[in-house]
N, C-alpha and C positions, 0 to 999 in steps of 0.2 A: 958279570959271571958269578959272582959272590951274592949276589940276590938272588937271582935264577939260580942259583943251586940250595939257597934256601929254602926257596918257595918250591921248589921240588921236593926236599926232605919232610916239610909239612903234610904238601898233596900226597905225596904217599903212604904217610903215619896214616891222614884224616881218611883215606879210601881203605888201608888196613883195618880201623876201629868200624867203618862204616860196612865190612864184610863181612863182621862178624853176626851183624845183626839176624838175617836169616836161620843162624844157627842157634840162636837161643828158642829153643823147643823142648822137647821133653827131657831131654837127659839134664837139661840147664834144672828144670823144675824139679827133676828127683833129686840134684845135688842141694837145691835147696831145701827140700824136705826130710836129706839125709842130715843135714848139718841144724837142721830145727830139733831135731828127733835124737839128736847124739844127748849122750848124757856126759861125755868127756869136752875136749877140747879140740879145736882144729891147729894140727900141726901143718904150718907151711912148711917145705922145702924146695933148695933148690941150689945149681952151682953155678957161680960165676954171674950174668948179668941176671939170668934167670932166679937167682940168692938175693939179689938187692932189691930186685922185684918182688919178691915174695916176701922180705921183711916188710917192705909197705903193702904189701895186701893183708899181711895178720896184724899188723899197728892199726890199719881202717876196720879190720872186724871186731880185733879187743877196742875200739872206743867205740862203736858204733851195734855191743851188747853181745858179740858172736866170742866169747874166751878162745884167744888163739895166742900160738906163739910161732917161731922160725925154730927149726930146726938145722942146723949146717948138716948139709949128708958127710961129707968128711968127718965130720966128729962124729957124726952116728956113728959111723961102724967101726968108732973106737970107745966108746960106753954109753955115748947122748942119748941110744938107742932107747938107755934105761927108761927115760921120759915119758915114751908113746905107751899106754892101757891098751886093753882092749875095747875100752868105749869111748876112744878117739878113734878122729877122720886125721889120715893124711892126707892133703892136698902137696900133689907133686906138679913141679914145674918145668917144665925141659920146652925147647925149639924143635929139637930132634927127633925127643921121646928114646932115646939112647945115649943121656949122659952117663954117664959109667956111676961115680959116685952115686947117684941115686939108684941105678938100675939095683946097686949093690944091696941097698937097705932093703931092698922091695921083700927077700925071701924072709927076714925075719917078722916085717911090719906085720905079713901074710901069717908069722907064725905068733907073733903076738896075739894078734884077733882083729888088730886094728883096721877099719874100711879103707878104701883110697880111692878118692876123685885126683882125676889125672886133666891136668892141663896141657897139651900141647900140640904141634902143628901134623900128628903124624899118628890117625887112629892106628896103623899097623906095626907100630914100633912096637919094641918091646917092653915100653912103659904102658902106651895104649893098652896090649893084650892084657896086661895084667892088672887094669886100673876095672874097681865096683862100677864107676863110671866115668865116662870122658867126656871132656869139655873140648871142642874143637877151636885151637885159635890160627891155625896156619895161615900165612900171608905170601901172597904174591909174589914179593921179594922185598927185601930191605932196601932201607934207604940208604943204604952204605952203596956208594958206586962200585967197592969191590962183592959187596955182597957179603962180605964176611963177621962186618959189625953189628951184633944184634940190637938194630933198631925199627924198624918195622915192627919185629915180632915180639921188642921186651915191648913195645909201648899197646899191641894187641893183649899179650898179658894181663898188661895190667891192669887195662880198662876192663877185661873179665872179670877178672879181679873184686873190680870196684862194683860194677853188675851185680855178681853175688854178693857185695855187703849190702848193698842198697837195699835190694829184694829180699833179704835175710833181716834187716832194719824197720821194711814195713810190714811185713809180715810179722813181728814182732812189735810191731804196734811201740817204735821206740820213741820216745818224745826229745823234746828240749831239756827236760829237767834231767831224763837218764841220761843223757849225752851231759851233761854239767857235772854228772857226779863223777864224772872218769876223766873231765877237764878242770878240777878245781883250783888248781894254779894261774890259771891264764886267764886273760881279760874276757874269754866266751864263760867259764866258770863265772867269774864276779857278775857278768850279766845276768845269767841264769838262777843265782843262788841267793846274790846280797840282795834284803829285802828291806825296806822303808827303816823299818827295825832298828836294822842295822846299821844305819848312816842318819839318822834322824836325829835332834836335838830335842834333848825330853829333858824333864826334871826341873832342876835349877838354872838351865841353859835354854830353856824353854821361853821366847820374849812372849807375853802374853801381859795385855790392859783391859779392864772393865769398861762396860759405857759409859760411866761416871766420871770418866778422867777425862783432862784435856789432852789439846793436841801435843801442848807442849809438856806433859805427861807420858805422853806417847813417844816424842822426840827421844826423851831421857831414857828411857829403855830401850829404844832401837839404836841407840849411840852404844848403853852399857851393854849387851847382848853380843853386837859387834856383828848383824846377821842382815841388815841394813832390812827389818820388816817385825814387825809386832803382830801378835794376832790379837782380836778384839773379840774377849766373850761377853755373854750377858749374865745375871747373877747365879745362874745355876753353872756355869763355866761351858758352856753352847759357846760353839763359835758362829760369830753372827759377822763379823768381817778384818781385814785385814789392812794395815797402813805400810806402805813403804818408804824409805826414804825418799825416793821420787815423786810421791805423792806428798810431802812434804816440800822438798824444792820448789813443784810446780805451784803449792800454796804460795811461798813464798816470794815470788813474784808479782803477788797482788799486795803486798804488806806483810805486816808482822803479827797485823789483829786474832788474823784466825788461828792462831797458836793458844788462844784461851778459850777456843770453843769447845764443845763436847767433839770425842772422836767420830761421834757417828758423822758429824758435816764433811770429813775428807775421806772416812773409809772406803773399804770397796765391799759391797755388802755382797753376800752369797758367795765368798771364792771359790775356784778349784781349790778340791781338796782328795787325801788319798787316805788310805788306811794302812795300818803298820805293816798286817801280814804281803802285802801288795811286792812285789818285784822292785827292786830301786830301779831296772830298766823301764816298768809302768810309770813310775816317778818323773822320769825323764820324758816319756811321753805326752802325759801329761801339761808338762810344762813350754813343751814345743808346740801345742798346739795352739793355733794362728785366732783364739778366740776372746778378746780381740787381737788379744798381741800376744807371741810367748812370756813366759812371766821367769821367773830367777829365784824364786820364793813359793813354798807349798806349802801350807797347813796338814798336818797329820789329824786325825780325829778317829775316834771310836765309832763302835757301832750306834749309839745316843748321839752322833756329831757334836761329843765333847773335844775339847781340842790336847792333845795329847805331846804333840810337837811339832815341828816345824824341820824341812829340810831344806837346803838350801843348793843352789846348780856347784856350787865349788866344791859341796859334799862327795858327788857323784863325779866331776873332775877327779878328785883326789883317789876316788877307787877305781878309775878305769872304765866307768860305767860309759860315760861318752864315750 
């Protein structure tokens, strides 16, 4: 019973959101042309499930480039009201389209100047009548088996909701990088933003050997460095190849001779290599690619393929970039 009542709550949400589909037509496209063309900000509102619903739909427009806030209609019409210009959009939220609280704000929003897209399940309400334009999200019936708990209709909502940010995101032409500037705390910010730059080992921390060295030349800096990889330039400082630890072990399974040789005999000539302005997420890709093997070590270099630094996989561990 407890499954089957599950999978009913589902089927009804997923045929809810799948109803609305038809109804995105023109008034859908003029709310999104009104909210491109506002010069103010879109204030959600809403009371009760239809209030928690609406704080996530202006958190998905404010990060996704649409400046929006929540408004509580109860506090409006005890000063909040101050908020709304006249070159904001209210977007109100109601099931009914006759929640009292909002009905209430509606006379001054109108005296303000402010526009108002109307979300709810009932064009004849008297939110309907009074909304620039309506969004129709009515449903069938909830998934509440008394019928009384608004879930069918907040989860219709929302997914409006999310419709209009989406459509308002491409039509704004929003990228990855604006979406990062209004995430810069979280692990999507560090991917979007931290660049090679940023997490790369330059300067004095930089292992770097000439062709003139030996192997075991090379050994001594990949030990002191502590980055288990040297890069190998040629006299103008050209990176021309790279040694790794591993690449040493595997020598040394044949003997201890070729530890006196020049480095070019165990290098890896031509490496993957990145450039500082690059993405430390490019970095990462980079490194994962199967060619022949992922590698744990990347050369940095300039636009001459001088070599500038070196970044390593625990770099990008340690910033979240994984």
């Amino acid at each position: 019973m407890i499954i089957e009542q599950a999978k009913e709550v589902l089927a009804i949400e997923a045929a809810a959101i799948e109803s609305l589909i038809p109804r995105i037509n023109g008034q859908f496209t003029a709310a999104v042309t009104m909210i491109l063309e506002c010069s103010g900000r879109v204030i959600v509102t809403g009371m009760g499930k239809s209030g928690h619903i609406g704080r996530k739909i202006a958190a998905t427009f404010a990060s996704t480039g649409t400046p929006a806030y929540f408004l509580h209609p109860a506090e409006g019409i005890h000063g909040d009201l101050g908020m709304v210009t006249p070159n904001d959009i209210v977007l109100a939220l109601s099931n009914s389209g006759e929640t009292s609280e909002v009905v209430s704000i509606f006379p001054a929003i109108k005296r303000i100047g402010a526009s108002i897209i109307v979300m709810c399940g009932c064009e004849d309400s008297t939110m309907g009548k009074n909304a620039d334009i309506f969004l129709d999200t009515a449903v069938e019936r909830e998934a509440c088996p008394l019928g009384l708990a608004p879930t069918a209709s907040a989860i219709a909502t929302l997914a409006m909701g999310d419709a209009l940010a989406i459509a308002l995101l491409s039509e704004r032409k929003f990228t990855p990088e604006d979406f990062a500037v209004f995430h810069p705390g979280g692990s999507l910010g560090r991917k979007l933003l931290l660049t090679v730059e940023n997490v790369m080992h330059a300067g004095e921390d930089n292992p770097v050997v000439t062709l003139d060295k030996t192997v075991k030349e090379a050994l001594f800096v990949i030990t002191g460095k502590g980055l288990g990889a040297t890069n190998v330039v040629d006299q103008q400082g050209h990176l021309v190849g790279i040694i790794t630890d591993g690449d040493i072990r595997r020598g040394l399974e044949h003997g201890h001779e070729f530890l006196d040789k020049k480095v070019d005999s165990i290098m890896t000539k031509n490496p993957r290599t990145i450039t500082a302005n690059k993405l430390a997420a490019q970095a990462l890709s980079v490194m994962e690619k199967n060619h022949p093997r992922p590698i744990t070590v990347l050369p940095v270099v300039d636009e001459n393929n001088k070599t500038i630094g070196i970044i390593h996989l625990t770099d990008l561990l340690r910033q979240g970039v994984v």
